[in-house]
Short mmCIF file of the C-alpha atoms (twelve columns), coordinates in Angstrom:
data_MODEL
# 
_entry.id   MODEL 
# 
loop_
_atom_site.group_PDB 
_atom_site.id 
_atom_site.type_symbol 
_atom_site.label_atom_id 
_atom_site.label_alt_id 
_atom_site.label_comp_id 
_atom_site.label_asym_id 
_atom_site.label_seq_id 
_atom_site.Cartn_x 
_atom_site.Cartn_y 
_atom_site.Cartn_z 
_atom_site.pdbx_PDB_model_num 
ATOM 1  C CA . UNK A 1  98.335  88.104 58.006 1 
ATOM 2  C CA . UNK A 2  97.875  85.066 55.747 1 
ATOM 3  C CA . UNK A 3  100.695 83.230 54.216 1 
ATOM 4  C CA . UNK A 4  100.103 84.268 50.755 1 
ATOM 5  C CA . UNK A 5  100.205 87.815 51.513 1 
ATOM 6  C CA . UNK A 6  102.931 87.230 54.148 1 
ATOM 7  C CA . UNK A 7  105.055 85.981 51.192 1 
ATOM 8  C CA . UNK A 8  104.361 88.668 49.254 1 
ATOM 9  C CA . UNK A 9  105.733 91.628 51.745 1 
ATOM 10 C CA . UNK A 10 108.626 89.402 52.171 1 
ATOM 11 C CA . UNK A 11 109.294 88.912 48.883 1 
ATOM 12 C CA . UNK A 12 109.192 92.730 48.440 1 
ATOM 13 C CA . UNK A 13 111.568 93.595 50.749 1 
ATOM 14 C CA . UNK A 14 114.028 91.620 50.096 1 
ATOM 15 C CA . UNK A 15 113.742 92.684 46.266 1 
ATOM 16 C CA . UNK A 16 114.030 96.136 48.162 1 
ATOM 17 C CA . UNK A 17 117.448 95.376 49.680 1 
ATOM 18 C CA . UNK A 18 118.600 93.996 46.288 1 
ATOM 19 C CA . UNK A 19 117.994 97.028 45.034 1 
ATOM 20 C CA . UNK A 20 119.453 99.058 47.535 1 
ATOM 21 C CA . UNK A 21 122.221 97.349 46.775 1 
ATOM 22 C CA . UNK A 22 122.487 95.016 49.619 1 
ATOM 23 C CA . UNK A 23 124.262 92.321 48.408 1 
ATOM 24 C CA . UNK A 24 125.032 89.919 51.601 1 
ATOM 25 C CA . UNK A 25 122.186 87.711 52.271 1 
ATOM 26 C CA . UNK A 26 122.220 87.358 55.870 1 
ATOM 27 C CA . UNK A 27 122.646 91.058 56.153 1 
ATOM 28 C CA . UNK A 28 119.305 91.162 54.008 1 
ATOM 29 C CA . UNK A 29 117.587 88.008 56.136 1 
ATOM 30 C CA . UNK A 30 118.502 90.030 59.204 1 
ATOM 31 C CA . UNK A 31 117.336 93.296 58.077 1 
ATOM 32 C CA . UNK A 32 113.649 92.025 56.740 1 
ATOM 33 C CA . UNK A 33 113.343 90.321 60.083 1 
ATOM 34 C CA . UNK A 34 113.863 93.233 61.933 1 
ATOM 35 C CA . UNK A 35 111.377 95.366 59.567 1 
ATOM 36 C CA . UNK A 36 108.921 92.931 59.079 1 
ATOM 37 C CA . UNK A 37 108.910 91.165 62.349 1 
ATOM 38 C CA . UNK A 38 108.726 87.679 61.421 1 
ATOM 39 C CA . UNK A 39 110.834 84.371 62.244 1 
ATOM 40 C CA . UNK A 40 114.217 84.484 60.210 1 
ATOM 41 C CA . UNK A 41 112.742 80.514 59.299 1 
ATOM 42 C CA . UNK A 42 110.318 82.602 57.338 1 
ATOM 43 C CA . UNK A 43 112.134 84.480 55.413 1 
ATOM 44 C CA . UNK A 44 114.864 82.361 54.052 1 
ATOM 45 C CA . UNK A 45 112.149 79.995 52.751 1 
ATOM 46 C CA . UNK A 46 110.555 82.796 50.927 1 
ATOM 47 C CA . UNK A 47 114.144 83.460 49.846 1 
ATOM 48 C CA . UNK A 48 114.494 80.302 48.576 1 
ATOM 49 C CA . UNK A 49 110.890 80.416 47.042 1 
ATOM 50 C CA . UNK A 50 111.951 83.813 44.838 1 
ATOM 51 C CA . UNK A 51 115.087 81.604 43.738 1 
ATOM 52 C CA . UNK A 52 113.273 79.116 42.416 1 
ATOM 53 C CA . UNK A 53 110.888 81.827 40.876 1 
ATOM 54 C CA . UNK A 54 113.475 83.515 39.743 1 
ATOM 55 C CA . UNK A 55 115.902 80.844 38.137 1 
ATOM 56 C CA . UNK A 56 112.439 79.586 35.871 1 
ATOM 57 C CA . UNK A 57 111.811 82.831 34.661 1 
ATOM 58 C CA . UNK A 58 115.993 83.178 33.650 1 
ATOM 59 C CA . UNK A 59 115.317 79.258 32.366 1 
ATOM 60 C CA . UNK A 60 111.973 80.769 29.899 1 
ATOM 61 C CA . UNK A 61 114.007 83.633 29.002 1 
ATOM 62 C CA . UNK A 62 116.797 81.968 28.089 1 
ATOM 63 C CA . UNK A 63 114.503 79.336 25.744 1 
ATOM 64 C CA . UNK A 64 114.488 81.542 23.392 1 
ATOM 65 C CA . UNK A 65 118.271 82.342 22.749 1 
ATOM 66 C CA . UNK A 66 118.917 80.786 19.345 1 
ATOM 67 C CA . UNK A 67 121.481 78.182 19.355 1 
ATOM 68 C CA . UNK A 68 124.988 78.395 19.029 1 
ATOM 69 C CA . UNK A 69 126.395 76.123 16.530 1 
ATOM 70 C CA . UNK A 70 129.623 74.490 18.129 1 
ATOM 71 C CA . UNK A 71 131.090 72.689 14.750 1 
ATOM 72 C CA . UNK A 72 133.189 74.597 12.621 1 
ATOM 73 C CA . UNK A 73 133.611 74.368 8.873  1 
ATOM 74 C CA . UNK A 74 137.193 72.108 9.269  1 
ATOM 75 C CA . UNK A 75 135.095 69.779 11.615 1 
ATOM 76 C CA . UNK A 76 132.768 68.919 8.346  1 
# 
């Protein structure tokens, strides 16, 4: 199994525990290593990997929030 692909089923299940509602993330590391088979190493640097993903796309999403305006009328 290549890494790309590799990443990919880990990726998936952990996004499957999430939604299981698994919500301790050793409890997850340890279950995907014992499904998947691979080194626990492995999986919480994919887990760190869908992080980072995962905070950009929150970071390009959020981009596009309009700005709240902090003054108030007494400040002018």
């Amino acid at each position: 199994m290549n890494r790309t692909n590799q990443s990919t089923i880990i990726k998936e299940a952990i996004n499957s525990y999430l939604d299981k509602g698994v919500t301790d993330k050793q409890d997850i590391y340890t279950k995907v290593v014992d499904q998947l088979g691979v080194p626990r190493p492995t999986v919480r640097r994919v887990a760190r990997d869908l992080r980072t993903e995962l905070l950009q796309k929150i970071q390009i999403l959020q981009s596009d929030m309009p700005k709240v305006n902090t003054t108030s009328e007494e400040d002018e």
